[in-house]
C-alpha positions in Angstrom: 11.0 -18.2 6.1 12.6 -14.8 5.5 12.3 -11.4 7.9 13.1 -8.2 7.3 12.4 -4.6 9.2 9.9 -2.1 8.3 10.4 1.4 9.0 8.2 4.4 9.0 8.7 6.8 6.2 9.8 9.5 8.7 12.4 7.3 10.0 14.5 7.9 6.7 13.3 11.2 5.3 13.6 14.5 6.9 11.2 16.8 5.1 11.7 19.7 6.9 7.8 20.4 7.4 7.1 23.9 9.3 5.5 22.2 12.2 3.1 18.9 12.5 0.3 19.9 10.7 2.5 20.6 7.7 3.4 17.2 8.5 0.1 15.6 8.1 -1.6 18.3 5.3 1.2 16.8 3.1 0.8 13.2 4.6 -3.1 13.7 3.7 -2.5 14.9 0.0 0.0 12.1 -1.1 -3.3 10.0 0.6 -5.7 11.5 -2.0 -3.5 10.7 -4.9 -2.9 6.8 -3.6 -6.8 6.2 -3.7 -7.0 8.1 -6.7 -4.7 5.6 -8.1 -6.1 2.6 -6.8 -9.4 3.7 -8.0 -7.8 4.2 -11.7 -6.5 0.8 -11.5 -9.7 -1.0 -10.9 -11.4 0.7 -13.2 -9.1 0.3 -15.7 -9.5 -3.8 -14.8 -13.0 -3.8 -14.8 -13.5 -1.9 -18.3 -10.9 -4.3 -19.9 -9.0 -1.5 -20.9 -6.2 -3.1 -23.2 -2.4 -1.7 -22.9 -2.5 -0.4 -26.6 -5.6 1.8 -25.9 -3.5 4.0 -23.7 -1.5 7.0 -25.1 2.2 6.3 -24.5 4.5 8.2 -21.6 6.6 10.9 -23.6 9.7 9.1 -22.8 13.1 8.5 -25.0 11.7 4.8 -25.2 8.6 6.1 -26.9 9.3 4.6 -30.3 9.2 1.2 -28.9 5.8 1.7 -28.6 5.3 1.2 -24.3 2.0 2.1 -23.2 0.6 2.9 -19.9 -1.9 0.7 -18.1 -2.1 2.9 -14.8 -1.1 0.7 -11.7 -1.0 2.0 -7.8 1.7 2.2 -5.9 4.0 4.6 -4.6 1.8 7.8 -5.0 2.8 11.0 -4.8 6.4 11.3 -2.8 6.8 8.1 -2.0 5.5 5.7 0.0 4.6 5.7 3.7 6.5 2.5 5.2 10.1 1.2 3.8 12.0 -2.0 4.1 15.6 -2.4 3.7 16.6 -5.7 1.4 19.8 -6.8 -0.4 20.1 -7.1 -3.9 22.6 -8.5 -6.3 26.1 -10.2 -5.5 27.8 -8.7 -3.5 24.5 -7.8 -2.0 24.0 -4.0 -1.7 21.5 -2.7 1.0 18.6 -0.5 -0.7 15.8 0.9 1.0 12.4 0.2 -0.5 8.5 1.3 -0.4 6.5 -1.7 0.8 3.1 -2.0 -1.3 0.2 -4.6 -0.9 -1.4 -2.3 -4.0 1.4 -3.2 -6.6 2.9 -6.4 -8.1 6.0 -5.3 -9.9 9.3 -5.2 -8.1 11.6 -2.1 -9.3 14.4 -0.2 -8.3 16.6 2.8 -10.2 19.3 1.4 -11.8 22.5 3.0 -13.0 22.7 4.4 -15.9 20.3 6.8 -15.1 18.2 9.0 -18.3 16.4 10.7 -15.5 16.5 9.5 -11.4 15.2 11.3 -8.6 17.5 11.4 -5.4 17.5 7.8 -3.0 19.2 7.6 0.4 21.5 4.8 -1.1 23.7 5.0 -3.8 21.8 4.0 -7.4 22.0 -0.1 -8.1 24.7 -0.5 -10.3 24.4 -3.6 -12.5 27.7 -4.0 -13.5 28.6 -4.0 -10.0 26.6 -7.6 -9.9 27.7 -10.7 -10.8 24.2 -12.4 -10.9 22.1 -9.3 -12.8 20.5 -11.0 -15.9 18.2 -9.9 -18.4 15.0 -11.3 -19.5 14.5 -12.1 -22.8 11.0 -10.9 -24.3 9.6 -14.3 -25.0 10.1 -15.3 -21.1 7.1 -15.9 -18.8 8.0 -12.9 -16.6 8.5 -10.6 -19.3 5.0 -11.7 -21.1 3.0 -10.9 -17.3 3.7 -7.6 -17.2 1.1 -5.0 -18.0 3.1 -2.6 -19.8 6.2 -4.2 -22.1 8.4 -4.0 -25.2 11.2 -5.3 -26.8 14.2 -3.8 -27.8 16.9 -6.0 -29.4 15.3 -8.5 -27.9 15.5 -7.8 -24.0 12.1 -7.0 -22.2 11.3 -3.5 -21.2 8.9 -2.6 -19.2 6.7 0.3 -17.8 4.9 1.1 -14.3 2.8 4.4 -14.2 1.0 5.5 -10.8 -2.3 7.6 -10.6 -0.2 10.9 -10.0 1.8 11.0 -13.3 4.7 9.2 -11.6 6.5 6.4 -13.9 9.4 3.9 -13.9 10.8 2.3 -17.3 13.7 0.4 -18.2 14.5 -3.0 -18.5 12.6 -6.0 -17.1 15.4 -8.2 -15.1 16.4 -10.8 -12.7 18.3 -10.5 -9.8 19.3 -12.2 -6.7 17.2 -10.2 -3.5 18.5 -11.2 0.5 16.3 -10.4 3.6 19.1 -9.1 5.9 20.7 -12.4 7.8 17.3 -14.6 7.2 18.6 -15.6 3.8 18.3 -14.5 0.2 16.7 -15.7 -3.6 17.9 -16.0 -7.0 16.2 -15.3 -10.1 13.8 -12.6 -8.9 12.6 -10.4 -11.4 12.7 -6.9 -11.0 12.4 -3.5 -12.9 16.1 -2.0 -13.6 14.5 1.5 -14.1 16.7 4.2 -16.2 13.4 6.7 -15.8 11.8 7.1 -12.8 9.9 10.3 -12.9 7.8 12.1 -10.2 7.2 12.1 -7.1 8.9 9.1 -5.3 12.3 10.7 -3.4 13.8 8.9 -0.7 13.6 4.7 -1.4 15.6 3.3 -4.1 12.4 1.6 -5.4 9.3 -0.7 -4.5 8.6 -3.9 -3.1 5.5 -5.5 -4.5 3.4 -7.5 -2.4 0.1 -7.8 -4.0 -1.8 -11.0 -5.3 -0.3 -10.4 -9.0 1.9 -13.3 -10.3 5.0 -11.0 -10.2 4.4 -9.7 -7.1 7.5 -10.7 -4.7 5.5 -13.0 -2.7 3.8 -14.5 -6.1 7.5 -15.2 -7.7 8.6 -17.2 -4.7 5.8 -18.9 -4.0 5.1 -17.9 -0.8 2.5 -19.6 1.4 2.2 -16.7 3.5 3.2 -13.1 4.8 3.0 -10.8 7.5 3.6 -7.1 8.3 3.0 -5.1 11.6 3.2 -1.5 10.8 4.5 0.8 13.6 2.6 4.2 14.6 3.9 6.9 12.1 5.4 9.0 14.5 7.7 6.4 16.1 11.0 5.9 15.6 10.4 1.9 16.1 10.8 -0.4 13.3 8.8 -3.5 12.9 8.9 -6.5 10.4 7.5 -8.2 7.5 7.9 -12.1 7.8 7.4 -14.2 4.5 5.9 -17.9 5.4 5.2 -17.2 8.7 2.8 -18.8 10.9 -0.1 -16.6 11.6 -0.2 -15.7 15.2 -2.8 -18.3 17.4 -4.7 -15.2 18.5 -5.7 -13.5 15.0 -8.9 -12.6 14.3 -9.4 -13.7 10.4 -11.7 -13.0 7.6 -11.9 -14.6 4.0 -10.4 -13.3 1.1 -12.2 -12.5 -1.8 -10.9 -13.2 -5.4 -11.7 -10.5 -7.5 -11.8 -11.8 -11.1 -10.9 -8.4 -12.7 -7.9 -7.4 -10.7 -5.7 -10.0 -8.8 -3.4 -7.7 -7.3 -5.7 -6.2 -4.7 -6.9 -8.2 -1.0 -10.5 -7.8 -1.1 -11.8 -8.9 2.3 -15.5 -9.9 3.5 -15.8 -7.5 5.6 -19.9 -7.7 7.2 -20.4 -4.7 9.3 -19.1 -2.3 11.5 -19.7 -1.3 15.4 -20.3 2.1 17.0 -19.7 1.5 21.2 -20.9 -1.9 20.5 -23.8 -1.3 18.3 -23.9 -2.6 14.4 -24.6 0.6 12.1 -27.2 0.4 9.5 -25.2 -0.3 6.4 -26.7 -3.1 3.7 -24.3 -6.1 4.0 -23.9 -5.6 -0.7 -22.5 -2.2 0.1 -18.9 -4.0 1.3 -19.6 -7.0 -1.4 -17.9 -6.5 -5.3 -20.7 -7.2 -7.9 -20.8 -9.3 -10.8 -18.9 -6.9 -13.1 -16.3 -6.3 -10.2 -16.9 -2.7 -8.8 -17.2 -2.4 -5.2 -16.0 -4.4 -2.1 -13.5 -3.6 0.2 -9.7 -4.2 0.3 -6.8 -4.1 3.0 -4.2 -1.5 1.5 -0.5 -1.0 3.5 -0.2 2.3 1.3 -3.3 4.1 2.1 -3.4 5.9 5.1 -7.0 6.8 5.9 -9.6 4.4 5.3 -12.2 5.1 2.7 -15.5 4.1 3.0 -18.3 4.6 0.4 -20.2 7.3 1.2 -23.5 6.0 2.7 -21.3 3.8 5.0 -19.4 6.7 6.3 -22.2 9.3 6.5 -23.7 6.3 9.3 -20.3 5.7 11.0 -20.0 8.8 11.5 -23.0 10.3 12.6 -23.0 6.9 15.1 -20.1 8.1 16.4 -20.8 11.2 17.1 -24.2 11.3 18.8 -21.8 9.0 21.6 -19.6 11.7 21.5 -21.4 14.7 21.8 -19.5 15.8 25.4 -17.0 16.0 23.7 -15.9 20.1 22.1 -15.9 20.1 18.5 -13.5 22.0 16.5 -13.4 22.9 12.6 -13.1 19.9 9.8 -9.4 19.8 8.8 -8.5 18.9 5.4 -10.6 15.5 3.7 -11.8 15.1 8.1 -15.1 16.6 8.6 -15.5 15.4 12.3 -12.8 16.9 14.6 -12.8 17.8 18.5 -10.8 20.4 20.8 -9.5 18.1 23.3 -6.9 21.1 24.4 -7.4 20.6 28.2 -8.1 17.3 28.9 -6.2 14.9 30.1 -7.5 11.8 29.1 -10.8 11.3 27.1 -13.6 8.1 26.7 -14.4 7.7 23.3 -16.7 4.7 21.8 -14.9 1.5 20.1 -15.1 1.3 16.8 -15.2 -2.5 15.4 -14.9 -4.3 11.9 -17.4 -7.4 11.6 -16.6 -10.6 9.9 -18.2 -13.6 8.8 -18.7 -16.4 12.1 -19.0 -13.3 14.6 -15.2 -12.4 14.3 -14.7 -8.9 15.5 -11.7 -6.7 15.4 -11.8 -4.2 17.7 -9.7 -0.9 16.8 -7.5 1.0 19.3 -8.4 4.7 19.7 -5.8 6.0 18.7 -6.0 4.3 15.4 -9.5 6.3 14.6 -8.7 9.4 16.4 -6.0 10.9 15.4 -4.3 14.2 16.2 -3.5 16.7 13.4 -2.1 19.7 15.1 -0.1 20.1 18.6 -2.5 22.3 19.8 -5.3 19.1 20.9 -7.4 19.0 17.6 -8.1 15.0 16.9 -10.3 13.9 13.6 -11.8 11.0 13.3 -9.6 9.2 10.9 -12.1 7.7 8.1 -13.1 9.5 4.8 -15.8 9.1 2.7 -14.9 7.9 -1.3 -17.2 8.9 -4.1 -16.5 5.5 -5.9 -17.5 1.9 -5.1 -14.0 0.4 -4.0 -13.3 0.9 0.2 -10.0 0.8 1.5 -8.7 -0.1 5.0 -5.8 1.9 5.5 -2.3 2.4 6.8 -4.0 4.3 10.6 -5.7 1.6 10.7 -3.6 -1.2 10.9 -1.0 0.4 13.0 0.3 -1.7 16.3 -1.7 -4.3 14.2 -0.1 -7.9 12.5 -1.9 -8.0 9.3 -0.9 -12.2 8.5 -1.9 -12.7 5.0 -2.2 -16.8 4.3 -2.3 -17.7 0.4 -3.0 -20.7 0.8 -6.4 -20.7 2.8 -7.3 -17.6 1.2 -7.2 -16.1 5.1 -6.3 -12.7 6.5 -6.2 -12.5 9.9 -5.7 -9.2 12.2 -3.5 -9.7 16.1 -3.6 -6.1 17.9 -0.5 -5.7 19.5 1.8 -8.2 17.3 4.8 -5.5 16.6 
């Protein structure tokens, strides 16, 4: 089994925002463009859009004919939580977006047509001695959405929902998780043009259910991740065949024919202070042609809910809250309070439901969250005009999320940092 930290993106990039609601304004617009991504993706899955059907990214690589099946990932500047891993021989530490939404591995590699500025220096692969390329009739190369050849090495091609893009050439490489060991022979994206808004990590660590994801190429049996509140300076860790903790409270995963990469979830309901809200059972369930259900997401922030699921949350939620001052909506929030002068305030719990009467129950501070420094919390959930829901990054915070492959299990232990 392999561990490495996590770290919160503010841990590693000083953006210099004018005060904290800067801070989250900006937090809340890369959000947008992530779900809007996402929700590209699955569409994209679901109408069986093929590769060539796409208009190429204007790029120098243009004549080889790449074209741009739209995947999510790190939307707009970056992602939200980073891990640090090794890669090549001599290993050289490099700082990278973690992402249950994506499957392909990819960092910027030297030399560079266009790169945006990383922390660490850009991967250099003739500083390696075990950086190989991948021939076009390979496995690996033949997975990926978006490929080409060019005398006869793969190529390959990752765009993101905001116009963001990585190309270059499709690779393996040996990857080590700090002192817990490392792996030859994984494949990852040597990217000559990255363009867009990442800044900050030298490139992304896939973790979805795709067959190039990192955990899919190694075979994992299992993962976990614990991701710390945003505005801590703690770290936390993702542990790869780990055993899930005794205490988790677990729900089935869902395979969704059209798209492998996402973790749909049976999720059943959802509690206001202990009392189901009125939402049809179907409205969380994918149908036939694979639009709908919910999935667990580490690089969405808020959670989305389709909209007749919010509208009841919501208006649960605030008839039990209705001593409390309201203030203004704020940004994609449209429930928000003045909690200026108190000192500490009762709010109801808020609860996901599962199949065999499992319950997690959410912290406050995971659905209340504060957006200014003057006392003005939202209630952290947002309404999505398409099918797909998302449980986000707030969410899960202070939270182990233990995915287990095997059983097709996910299992949620508060706490677990």
């Amino acid at each position: 089994s392999f561990s490495i930290l996590i770290h919160p993106r503010e841990t590693l990039l000083n953006e210099n925002h004018k005060d904290y609601k800067n801070l989250i304004l900006s937090r809340l617009a890369r959000d947008s463009a992530r779900v809007n991504s996402l929700n590209i993706k699955l569409k994209l899955a679901i109408n069986n859009i093929k590769k060539s059907d796409l208009h190429p990214t204007q790029t120098e690589l243009q004549q080889e004919d790449l074209s741009t099946p739209v995947s999510s990932g790190i939307s707009a500047g970056s992602g939200e939580y980073f891990t640090q891993l090794g890669i090549g021989q001599p290993a050289k530490p490099f700082y990278m977006v973690l992402d249950t939404g994506s499957d392909v591995n990819w960092i910027q590699c030297k030399p560079c047509s266009d790169c945006y500025q990383q922390s660490d220096p850009i991967y250099d692969p003739t500083s390696s001695s075990t950086y190989e390329s991948l021939t076009c009739e390979t496995q690996q190369c033949q997975q990926l959405d978006t490929s080409a050849c060019r005398d006869g090495k793969c190529l390959y091609q990752v765009a993101y929902g905001d116009g963001s893009f990585t190309v270059g050439e499709y690779i393996t490489e040996t990857v080590s998780f700090g002192g817990s060991g490392s792996l030859n022979r994984v494949a990852i994206g040597c990217g000559h043009d990255n363009e867009g808004l990442f800044v900050g990590a030298a490139g992304l660590l896939g973790l979805g259910g795709g067959s190039l994801s990192l955990t899919s190429q190694i075979k994992a049996t299992s993962f976990s991740y614990c991701l710390v509140d945003r505005n801590s300076a703690k770290s936390s860790t993702l542990d790869i065949n780990s055993v899930q903790p005794s205490d988790s409270v677990t729900a089935k995963l869902i395979k969704n024919q059209k798209v492998d990469t996402f973790y749909f979830m049976d999720l059943t309901g959802i509690s206001v202070g202990g009392q189901l809200i009125s939402i049809p059972p179907q409205v969380f369930a994918a149908d036939g042609s694979g639009n709908g259900g919910i999935i667990i997401d580490s690089g969405t922030a808020i959670t989305r809910l389709q909209t007749q699921a919010y509208n009841s949350l919501r208006d649960s939620f605030k008839k039990l809250t209705q001593n409390l001052r309201s203030a203004e909506g704020f940004a994609l929030f449209d429930t928000c309070y003045d909690l200026s002068n108190l000192q500490s305030v009762r709010v109801p719990t808020v609860s996901f439901h599962f199949s065999e009467n499992k319950v997690w129950n959410l912290p406050a501070k995971n659905y209340l969250i504060p957006v200014d420094t003057a006392g003005t919390f939202c209630f952290a959930f947002a309404p999505t005009p398409s099918s797909l829901s998302i449980i986000g990054n707030v969410q899960q915070q202070g939270t182990r999320v233990s995915i287990d492959l095997v059983n097709s299990l996910i299992g949620f232990s508060p706490n677990k940092c």
